[in-house]
C-alpha positions as CSV (number, residue, x, y, z in Angstrom):
1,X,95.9,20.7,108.2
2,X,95.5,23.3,105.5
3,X,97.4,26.9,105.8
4,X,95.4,30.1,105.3
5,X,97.3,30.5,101.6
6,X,96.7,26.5,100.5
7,X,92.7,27.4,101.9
8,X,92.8,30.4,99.6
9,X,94.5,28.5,96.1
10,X,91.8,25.8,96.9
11,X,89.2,28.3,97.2
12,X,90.7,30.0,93.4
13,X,91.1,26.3,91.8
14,X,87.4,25.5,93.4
15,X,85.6,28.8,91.6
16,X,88.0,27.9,88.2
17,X,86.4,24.4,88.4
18,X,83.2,25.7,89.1
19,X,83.2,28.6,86.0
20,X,84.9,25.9,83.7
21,X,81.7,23.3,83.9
22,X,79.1,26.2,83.6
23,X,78.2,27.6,87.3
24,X,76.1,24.8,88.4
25,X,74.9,24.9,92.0
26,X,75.0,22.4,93.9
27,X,78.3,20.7,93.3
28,X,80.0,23.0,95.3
29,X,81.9,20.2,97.9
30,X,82.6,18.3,94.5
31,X,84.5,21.0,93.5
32,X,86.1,21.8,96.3
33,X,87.7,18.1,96.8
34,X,88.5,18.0,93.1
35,X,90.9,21.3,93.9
36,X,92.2,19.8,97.0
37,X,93.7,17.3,95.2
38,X,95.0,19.2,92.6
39,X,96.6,21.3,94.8
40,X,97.8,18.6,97.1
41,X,99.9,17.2,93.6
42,X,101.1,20.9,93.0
43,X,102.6,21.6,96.3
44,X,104.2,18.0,96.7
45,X,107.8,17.9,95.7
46,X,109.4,16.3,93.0
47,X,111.4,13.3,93.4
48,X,114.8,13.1,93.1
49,X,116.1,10.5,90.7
50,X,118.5,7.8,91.9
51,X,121.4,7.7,91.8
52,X,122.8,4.6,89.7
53,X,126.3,3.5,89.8
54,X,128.7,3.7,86.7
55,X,128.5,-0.1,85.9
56,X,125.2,-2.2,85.6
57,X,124.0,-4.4,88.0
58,X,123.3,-8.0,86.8
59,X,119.8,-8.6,86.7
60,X,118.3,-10.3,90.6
61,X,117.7,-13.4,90.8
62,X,113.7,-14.5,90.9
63,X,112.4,-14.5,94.1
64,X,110.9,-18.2,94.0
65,X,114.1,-19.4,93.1
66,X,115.5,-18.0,96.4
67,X,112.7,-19.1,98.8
68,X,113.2,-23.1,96.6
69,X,116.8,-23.0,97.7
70,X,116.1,-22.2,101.2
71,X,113.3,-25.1,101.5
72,X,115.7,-27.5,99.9
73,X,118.9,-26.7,102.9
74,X,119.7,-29.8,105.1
75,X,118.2,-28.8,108.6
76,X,121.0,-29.1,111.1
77,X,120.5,-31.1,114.5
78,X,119.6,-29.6,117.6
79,X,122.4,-29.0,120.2
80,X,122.8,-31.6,123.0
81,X,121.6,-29.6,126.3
82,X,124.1,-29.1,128.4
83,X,124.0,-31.2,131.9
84,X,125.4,-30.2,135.0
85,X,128.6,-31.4,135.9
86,X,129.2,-33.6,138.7
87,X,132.4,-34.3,140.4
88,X,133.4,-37.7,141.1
89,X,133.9,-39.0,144.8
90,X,137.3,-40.2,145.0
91,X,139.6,-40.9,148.1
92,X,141.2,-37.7,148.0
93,X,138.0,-35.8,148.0
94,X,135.2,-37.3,149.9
């Protein structure tokens, strides 16, 4: 949503666009969008550059050489499920 001072610099950069191509009619929403974005990318703010650690970084490894590796891993056997236990009938416990 656009604030009354962003509609006001859109409606400046809109007339400045229109002057600079020779006051055609017709074009006016043309104009309009062109200043919207140009305004858009003035009032974004700049990115801060990252921060990078006093000692380079060996170069990553190539992804397909990763996901090769992980095809090529021995694929472990399933556990054994688990079976209730049963207790033994003996003379001492009937």
């Amino acid at each position: 949503m656009t604030t009354a001072n962003q509609r006001d610099r859109i409606l400046k950069k809109a007339y400045e666009i229109w002057e600079s191509e020779g006051r055609q009619g017709g074009r006016d929403m043309e104009h309009w969008l062109q200043a919207e974005l140009l305004i858009g990318h003035e009032s974004k703010p700049a990115r801060k550059p990252r921060k990078t650690a006093g000692k380079a970084k060996a170069a990553a490894k190539p992804r397909a050489k990763t996901i090769a590796k992980a095809k090529t891993k021995p694929v472990t056997k399933p556990r054994a499920k688990a079976t209730p236990k049963t207790k033994k009938k003996t003379a001492a416990n009937p």
